[in-house]
GUVO-120496 format. One line per 8 residues: their letters; for each residue x, y, z negated of C-alpha. Coordinates in Angstrom, 1 decimal, padded with zeros to 4 digits. Example, Ala and Ser with C-alpha at 12.3 -4.5 7.8 and 13.67 -1.06 7.14 Angstrom:
as> 012.3 -004.5 -007.8  013.7 -001.1 -007.1
END
This chain:
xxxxxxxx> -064.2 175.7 -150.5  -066.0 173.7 -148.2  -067.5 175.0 -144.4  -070.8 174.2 -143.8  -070.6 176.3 -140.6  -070.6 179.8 -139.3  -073.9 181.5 -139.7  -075.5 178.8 -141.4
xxxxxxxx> -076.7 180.9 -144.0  -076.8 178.5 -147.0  -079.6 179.2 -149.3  -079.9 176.3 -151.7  -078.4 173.2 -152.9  -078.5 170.4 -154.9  -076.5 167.8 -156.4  -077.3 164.1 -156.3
xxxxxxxx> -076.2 160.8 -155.4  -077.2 160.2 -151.7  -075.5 157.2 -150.5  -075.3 154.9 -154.1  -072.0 154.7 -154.6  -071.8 155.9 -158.1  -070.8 159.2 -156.7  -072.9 162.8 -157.0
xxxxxxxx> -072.7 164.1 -153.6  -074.3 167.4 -152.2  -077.1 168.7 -150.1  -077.6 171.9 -148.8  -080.6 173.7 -147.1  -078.6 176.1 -144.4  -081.5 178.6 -143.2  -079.2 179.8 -140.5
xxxxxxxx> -078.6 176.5 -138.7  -082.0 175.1 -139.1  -080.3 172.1 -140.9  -079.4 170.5 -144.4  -075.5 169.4 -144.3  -074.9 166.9 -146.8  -071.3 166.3 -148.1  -070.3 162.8 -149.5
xxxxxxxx> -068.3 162.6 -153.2  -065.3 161.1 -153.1  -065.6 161.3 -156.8  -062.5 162.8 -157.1  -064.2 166.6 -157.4  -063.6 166.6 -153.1  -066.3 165.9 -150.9  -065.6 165.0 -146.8
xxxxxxxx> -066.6 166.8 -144.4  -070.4 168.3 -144.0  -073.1 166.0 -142.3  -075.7 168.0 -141.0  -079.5 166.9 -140.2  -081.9 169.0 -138.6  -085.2 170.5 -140.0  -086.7 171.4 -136.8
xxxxxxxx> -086.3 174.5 -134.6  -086.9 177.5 -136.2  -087.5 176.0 -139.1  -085.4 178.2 -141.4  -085.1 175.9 -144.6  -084.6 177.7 -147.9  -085.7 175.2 -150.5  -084.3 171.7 -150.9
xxxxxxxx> -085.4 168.7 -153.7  -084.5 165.3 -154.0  -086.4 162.1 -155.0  -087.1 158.4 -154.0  -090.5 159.1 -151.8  -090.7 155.4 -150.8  -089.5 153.5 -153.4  -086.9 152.0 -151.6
xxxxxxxx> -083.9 153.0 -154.4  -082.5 155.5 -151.9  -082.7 159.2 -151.9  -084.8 160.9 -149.8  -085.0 164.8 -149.3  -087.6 167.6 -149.0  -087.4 171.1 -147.8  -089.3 174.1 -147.7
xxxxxxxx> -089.1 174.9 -144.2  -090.1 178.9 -144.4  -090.4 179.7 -140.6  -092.0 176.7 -139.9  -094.9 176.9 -142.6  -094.4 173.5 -143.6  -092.4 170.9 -145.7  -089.9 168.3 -144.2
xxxxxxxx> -089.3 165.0 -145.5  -086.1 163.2 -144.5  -086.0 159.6 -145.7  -082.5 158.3 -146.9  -081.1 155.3 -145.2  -078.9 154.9 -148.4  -075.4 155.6 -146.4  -075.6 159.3 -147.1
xxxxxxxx> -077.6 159.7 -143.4  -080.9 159.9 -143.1  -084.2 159.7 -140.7  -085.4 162.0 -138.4  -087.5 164.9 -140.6  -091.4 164.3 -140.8  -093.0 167.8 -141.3  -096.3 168.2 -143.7
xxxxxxxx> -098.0 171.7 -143.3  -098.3 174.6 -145.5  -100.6 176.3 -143.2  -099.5 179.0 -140.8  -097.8 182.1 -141.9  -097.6 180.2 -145.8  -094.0 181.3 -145.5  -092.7 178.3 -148.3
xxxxxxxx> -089.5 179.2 -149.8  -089.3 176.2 -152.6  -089.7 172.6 -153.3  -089.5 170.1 -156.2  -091.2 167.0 -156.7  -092.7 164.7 -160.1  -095.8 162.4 -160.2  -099.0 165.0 -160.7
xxxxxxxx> -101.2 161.6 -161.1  -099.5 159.0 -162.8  -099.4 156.8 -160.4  -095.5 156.3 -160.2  -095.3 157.9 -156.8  -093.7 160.9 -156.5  -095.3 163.9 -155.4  -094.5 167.1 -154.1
xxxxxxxx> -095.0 170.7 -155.0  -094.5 173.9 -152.6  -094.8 177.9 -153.5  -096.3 179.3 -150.2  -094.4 182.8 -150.2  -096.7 184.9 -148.3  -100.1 183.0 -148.7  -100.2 183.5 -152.5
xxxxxxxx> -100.3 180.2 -153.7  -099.0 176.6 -155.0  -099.3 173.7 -152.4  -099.3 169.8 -153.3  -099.2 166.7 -151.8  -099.8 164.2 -153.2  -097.3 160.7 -152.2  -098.7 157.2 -150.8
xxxxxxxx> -095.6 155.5 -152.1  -094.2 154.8 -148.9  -092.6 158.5 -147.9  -095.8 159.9 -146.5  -098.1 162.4 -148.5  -101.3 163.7 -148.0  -102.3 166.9 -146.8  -101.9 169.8 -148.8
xxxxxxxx> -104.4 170.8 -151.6  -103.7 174.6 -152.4  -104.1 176.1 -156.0  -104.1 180.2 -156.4  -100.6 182.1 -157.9  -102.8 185.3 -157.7  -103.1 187.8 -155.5  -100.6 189.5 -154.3
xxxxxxxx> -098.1 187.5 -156.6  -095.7 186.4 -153.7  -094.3 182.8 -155.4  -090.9 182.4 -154.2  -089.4 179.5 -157.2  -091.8 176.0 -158.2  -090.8 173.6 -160.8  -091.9 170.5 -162.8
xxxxxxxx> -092.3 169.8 -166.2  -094.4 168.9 -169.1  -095.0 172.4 -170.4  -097.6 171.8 -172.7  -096.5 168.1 -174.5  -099.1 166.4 -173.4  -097.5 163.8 -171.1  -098.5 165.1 -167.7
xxxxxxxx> -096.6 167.3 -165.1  -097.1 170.7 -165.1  -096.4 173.5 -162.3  -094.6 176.4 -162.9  -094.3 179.6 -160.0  -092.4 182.8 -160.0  -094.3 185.5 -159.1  -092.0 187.8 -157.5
xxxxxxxx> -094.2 190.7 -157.0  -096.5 190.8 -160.1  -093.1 189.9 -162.8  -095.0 186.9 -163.9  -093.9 183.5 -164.7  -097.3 181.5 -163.6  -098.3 178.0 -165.1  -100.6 175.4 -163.5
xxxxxxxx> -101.7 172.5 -166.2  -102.0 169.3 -164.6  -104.9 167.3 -165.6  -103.2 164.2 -164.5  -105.5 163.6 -161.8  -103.5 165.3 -159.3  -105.5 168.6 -159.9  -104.5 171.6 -162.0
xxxxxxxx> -105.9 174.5 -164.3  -106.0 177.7 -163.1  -103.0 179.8 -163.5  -102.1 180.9 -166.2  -099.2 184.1 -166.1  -096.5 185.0 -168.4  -094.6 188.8 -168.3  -091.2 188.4 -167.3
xxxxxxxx> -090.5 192.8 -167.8  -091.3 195.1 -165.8  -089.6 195.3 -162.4  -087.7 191.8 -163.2  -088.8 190.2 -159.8  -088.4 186.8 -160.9  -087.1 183.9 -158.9  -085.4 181.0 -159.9
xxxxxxxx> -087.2 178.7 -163.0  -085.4 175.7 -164.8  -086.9 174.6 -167.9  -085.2 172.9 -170.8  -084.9 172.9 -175.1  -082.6 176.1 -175.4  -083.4 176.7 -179.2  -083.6 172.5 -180.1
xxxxxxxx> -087.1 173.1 -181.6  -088.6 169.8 -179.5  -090.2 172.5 -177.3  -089.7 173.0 -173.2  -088.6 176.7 -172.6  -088.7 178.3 -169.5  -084.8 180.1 -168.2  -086.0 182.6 -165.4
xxxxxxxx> -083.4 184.5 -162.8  -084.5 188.0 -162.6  -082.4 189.9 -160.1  -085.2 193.1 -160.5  -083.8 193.5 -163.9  -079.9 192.1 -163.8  -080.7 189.6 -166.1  -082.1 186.4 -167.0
xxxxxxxx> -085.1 185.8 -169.2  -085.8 183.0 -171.5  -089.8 181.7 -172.0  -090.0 180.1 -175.5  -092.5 177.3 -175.9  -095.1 177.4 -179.2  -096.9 175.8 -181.3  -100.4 176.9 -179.5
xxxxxxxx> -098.9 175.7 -176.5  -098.1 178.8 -175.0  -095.3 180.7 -173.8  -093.4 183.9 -175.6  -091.1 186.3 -173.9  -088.4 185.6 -175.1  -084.3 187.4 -175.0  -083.5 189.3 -171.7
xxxxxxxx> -079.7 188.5 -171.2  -077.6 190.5 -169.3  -075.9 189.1 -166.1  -074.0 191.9 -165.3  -074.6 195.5 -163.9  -076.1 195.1 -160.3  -075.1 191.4 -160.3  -078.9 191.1 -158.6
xxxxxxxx> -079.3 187.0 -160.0  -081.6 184.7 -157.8  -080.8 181.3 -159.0  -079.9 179.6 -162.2  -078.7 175.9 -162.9  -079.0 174.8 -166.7  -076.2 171.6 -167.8  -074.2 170.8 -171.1
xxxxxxxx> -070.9 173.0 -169.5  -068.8 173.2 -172.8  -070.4 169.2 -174.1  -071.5 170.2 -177.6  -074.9 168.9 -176.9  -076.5 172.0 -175.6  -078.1 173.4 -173.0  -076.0 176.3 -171.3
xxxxxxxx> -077.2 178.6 -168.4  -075.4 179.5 -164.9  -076.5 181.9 -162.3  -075.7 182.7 -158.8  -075.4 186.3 -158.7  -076.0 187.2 -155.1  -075.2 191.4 -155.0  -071.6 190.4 -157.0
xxxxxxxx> -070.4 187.4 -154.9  -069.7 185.6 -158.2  -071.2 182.5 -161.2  -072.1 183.6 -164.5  -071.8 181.3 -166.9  -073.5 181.7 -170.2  -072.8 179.1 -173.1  -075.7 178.3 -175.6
xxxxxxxx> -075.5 178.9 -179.6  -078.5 176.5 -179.9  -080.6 178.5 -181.2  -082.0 180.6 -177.9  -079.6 182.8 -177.9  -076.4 182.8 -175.3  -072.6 184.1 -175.8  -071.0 186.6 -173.5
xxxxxxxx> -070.8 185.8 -169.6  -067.8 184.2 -168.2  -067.6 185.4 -164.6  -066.4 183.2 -161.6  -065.9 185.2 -158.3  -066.0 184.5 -154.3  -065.3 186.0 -151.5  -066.9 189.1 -150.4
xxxxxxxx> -069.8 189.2 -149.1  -070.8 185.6 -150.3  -073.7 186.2 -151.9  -074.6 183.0 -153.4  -078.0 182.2 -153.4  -078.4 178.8 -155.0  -076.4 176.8 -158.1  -076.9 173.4 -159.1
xxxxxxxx> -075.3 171.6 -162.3  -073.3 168.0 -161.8  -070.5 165.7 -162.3  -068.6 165.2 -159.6  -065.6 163.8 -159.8  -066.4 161.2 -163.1  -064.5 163.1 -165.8  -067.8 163.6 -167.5
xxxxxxxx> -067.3 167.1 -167.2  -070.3 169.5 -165.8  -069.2 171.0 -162.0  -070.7 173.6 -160.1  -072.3 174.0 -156.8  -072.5 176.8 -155.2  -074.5 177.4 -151.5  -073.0 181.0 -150.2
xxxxxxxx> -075.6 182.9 -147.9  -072.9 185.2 -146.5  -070.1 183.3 -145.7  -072.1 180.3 -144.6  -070.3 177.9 -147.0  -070.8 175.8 -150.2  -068.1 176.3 -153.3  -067.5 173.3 -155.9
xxxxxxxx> -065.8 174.9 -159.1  -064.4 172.2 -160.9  -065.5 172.1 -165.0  -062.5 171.5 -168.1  -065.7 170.4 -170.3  -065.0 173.5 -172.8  -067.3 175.8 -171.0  -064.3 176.8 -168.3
xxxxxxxx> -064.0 176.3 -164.8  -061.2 175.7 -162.6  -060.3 175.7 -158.7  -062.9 176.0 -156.2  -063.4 173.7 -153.1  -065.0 175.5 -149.4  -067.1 173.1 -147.7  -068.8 175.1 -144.3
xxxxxxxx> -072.0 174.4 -142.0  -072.5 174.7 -138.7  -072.0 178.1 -137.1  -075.2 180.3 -137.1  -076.4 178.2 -140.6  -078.3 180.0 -143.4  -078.7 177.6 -146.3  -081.6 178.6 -148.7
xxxxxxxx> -082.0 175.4 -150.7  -080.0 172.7 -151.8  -080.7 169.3 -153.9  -078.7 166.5 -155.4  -079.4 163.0 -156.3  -077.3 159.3 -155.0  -079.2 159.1 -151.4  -077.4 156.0 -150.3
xxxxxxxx> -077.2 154.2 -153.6  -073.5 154.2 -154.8  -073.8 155.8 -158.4  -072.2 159.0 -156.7  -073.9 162.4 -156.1  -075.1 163.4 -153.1  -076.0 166.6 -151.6  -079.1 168.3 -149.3
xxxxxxxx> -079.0 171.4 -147.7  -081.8 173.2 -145.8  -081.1 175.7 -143.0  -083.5 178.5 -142.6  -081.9 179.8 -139.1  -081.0 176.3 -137.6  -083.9 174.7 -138.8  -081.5 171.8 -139.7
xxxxxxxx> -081.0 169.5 -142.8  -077.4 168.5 -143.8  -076.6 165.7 -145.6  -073.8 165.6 -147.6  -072.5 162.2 -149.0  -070.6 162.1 -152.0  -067.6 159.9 -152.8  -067.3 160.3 -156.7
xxxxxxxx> -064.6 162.6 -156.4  -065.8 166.2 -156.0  -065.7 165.4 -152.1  -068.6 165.3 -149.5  -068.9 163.9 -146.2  -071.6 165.4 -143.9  -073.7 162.2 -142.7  -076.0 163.7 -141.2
xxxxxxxx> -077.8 166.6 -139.4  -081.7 166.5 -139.1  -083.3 168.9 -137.1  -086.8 170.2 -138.0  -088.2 172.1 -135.2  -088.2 175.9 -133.7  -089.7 178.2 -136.2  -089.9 176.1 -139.1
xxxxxxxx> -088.1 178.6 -141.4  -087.0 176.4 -144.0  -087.4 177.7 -147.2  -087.8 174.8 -150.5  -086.4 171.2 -150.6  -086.7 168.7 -153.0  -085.8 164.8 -153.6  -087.6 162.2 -154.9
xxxxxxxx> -089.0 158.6 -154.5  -092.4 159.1 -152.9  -093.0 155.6 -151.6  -092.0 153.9 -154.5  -089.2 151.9 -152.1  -086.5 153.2 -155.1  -084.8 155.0 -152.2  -085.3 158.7 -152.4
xxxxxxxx> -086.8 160.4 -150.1  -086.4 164.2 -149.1  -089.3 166.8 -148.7  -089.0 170.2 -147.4  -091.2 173.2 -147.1  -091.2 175.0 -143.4  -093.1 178.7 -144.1  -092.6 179.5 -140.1
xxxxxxxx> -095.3 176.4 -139.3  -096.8 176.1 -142.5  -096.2 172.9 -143.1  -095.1 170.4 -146.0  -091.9 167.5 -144.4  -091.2 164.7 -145.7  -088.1 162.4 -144.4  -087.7 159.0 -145.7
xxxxxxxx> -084.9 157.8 -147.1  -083.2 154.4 -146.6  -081.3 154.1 -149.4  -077.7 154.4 -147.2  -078.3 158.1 -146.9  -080.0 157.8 -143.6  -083.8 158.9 -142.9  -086.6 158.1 -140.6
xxxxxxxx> -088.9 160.4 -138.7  -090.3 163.1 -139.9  -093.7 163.3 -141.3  -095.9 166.9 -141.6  -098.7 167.8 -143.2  -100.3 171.0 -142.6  -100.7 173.6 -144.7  -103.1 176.6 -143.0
xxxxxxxx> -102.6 179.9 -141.3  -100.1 182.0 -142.7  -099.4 180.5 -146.0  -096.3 181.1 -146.2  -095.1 178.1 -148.5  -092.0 179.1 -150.3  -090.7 176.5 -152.7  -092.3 172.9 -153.9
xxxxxxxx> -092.1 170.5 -156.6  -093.2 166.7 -157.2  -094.9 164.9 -160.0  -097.8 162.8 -160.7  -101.0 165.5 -160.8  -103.7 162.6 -161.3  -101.7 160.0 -163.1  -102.4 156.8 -160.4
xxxxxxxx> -099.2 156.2 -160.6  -097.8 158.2 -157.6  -095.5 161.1 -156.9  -097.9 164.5 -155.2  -096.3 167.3 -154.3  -097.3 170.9 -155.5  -096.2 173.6 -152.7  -096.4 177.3 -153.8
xxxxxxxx> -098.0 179.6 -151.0  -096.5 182.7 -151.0  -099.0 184.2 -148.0  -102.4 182.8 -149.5  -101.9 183.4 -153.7  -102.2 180.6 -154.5  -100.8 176.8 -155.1  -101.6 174.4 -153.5
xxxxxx> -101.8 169.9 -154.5  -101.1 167.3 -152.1  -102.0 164.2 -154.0  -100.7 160.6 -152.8  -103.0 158.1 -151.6  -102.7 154.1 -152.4
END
């Protein structure tokens, strides 16, 4: 295992290639410490030590997302900072460190938990998307191309829904990026249609079951039909849910697969774990202290769980899917709430797992989001971490080998309660950049990156009073060509659409 600190609270992380060398590193948003720590590949399946970058004061990060925001070929990070009600960008300097975080606003008391990022206009920027938690809604903003973003544009989750997950896709086959929400308190799976203008439909809700309280959303092909299908952790229910894609365009509910008695799931990773050329599920089951993995038949339906336990008192909280020590074998990533930590399980490529690496934070850390992408530009995966507690962003720079090195800490601001990150290019530098969704200031940040796994300043945008943005995600909403961000407002029901200017 690897330390990210003592009470740094991990709550999410992602795998990606921070600092370019070929090597998938990993980033972690640590809500405790207010940070992200990011810890540098080796490629060898160890990481170095954690790098941790702060996401403000009191900025309590929980979601994390990777992208190139400036098109510098760097990786850049965002998280959703949920104390401080707004995103934070940090800016890769392609050396696994990077810039000081920018914050964008979610609006006050928008409470945003997650981030992720796409082009919502088709303008080949990326963009940005964050679920407001306690404002009710989906935030964007949309990406100039040089890792800033324009303020938030806010799009309705319903009321009362409480959207704590966002992600991007194409859910309808028509070539533009799509938003998708988990409505924790109404058991709905909510779906904004982009227009590819940068502006969406209104929401459109799919059942989930009674009581399921979903949270984490990947989509992918589960049953090869040429469709996207929705995989949904729902820790109300014990189980996750699969959303199967139509012909009329629509979703149907789909099998509700069992992830063990009170194993309370509130993230899932999909990868090809067992390399037969389909997509399998793992989950973070936070009330077991343990990884479920579930192994695809290819037709939408899963095999039995194989179980992978931690310590007690864990409880992981976020699970990404990479490579990272080149065998071309699927790994594991694991940010641990509890213990403050981050666990690598190394995969075999049959659908088993071996040992387990502890990487900590900084004492006083709770991570709620992670990403992963190459932030510094050496083929390895990187990693992002945001800090809900700390307010901090950690960078972790990957070496190819399943090791990290923590580049950098970025700091975010008192109260910024970090909550969603995500990475992408939003400047169209080919550096990716990092945003990050603060629900304690209500605002959107965006760092970015240059391309050595470095970031400048931080950039905010605003999101309103109380919003309560909980997670966001990135695409091109009005198809110019540049990345927007969509930022799901958990405060004000609904979502709102930053869309990038020129």
């Amino acid at each position: 295992m690897y330390s990210v600190g003592v009470n740094s609270y991990p709550y999410e992380c992602i795998a990606i290639d921070v600092n370019n060398d070929n090597k998938t590193d990993i980033v972690v948003a640590n809500a405790g410490s207010n940070t992200i720590g990011v810890l540098l590949g080796y490629g060898n399946g160890s990481f170095a030590p954690v790098l941790l970058f702060s996401t403000g004061d009191d900025s309590q990060p929980y979601g994390a997302a990777a992208g190139d925001f400036n098109n510098d070929y760097i990786i850049d990070i965002v998280v959703a900072n949920y104390r401080g009600n707004n995103v934070g960008v940090l800016l890769g300097l392609g050396n696994g460190s990077f810039s000081p975080v920018v914050t964008y606003s979610t609006n006050d008391g928008s409470r945003p938990q997650s981030v992720a990022v796409g082009d919502f206009n088709n303008d080949s920027r990326l963009d940005i998307a964050v679920a407001n938690y306690r404002r009710d809604n989906m935030a964007t903003l949309l990406g100039n191309g040089d890792g800033t973003f324009q303020n938030a544009v806010f799009y309705s989750t319903g009321y009362l829904s409480m959207p704590t997950f966002v992600n991007v896709n194409d859910y309808n086959n028509d070539n533009i990026s799509d938003v998708a929400v988990s409505n924790k308190n109404d058991d709905t799976i909510g779906i904004l249609y982009g227009y590819g203008n940068g502006t969406f439909a209104p929401v459109m809700d799919y059942s989930t079951g009674e009581g399921s309280s979903p949270q984490s959303i990947r989509s992918g092909d589960f049953d090869n039909d040429q469709r996207t299908d929705i995989a949904v952790a729902c820790p109300g229910t014990n189980s996750m849910v699969i959303l199967y894609g139509s012909n009329n365009k629509r979703f149907l509910l789909g099998a509700s697969i069992s992830t063990g008695s009170k194993s309370g799931p509130i993230s899932l990773a999909i990868g090809d774990i067992d390399n037969n050329g389909r997509l399998d599920v793992a989950t973070a089951n936070y009330l077991n202290d343990n990884v479920g993995v579930h192994l695809s038949y290819g037709t939408g339906n899963f095999g039995g769980i194989s179980r992978y336990p931690f310590a007690r008192g864990s409880l992981p909280v976020a699970i990404a899917v990479s490579d990272f020590n080149n065998d071309n074998h699927s790994d594991i990533v694991v940010s641990n709430y509890g213990t403050g930590d981050i666990n690598i399980i190394d995969g075999y490529g049959d659908g088993t797992f071996g040992s387990l690496i502890k990487y900590s934070l900084l004492d006083g850390s709770t991570p709620t989001a992670v990403a992963v992408g190459d932030l510094n530009l050496d083929n390895n995966s990187d990693i992002v971490v945001v800090d809900s507690e700390l307010n901090n962003i950690y960078v972790f720079l990957g070496d190819g080998n399943s090791t990290f090195v923590l580049q950098m800490i970025y700091s975010v601001g008192l109260g910024s309660l970090l909550r969603g990150v995500n990475i992408a290019d939003l400047n169209n530098d080919h550096f990716l950049d990092i945003i990050a969704v603060a629900a304690g200031t209500s605002k959107v940040l965006l760092l970015q990156g240059y391309g050595n796994g470095t970031f400048g300043n931080e950039i905010f945008y605003v999101m309103g009073y109380e919003y309560d943005p909980y997670a966001v995600a990135v695409g091109d909403f009005n198809q110019d060509h540049w990345l927007d961000i969509a930022v799901a407002n958990y405060g004000g029901d609904y979502v709102e659409i930053l869309l990038r200017s020129c």
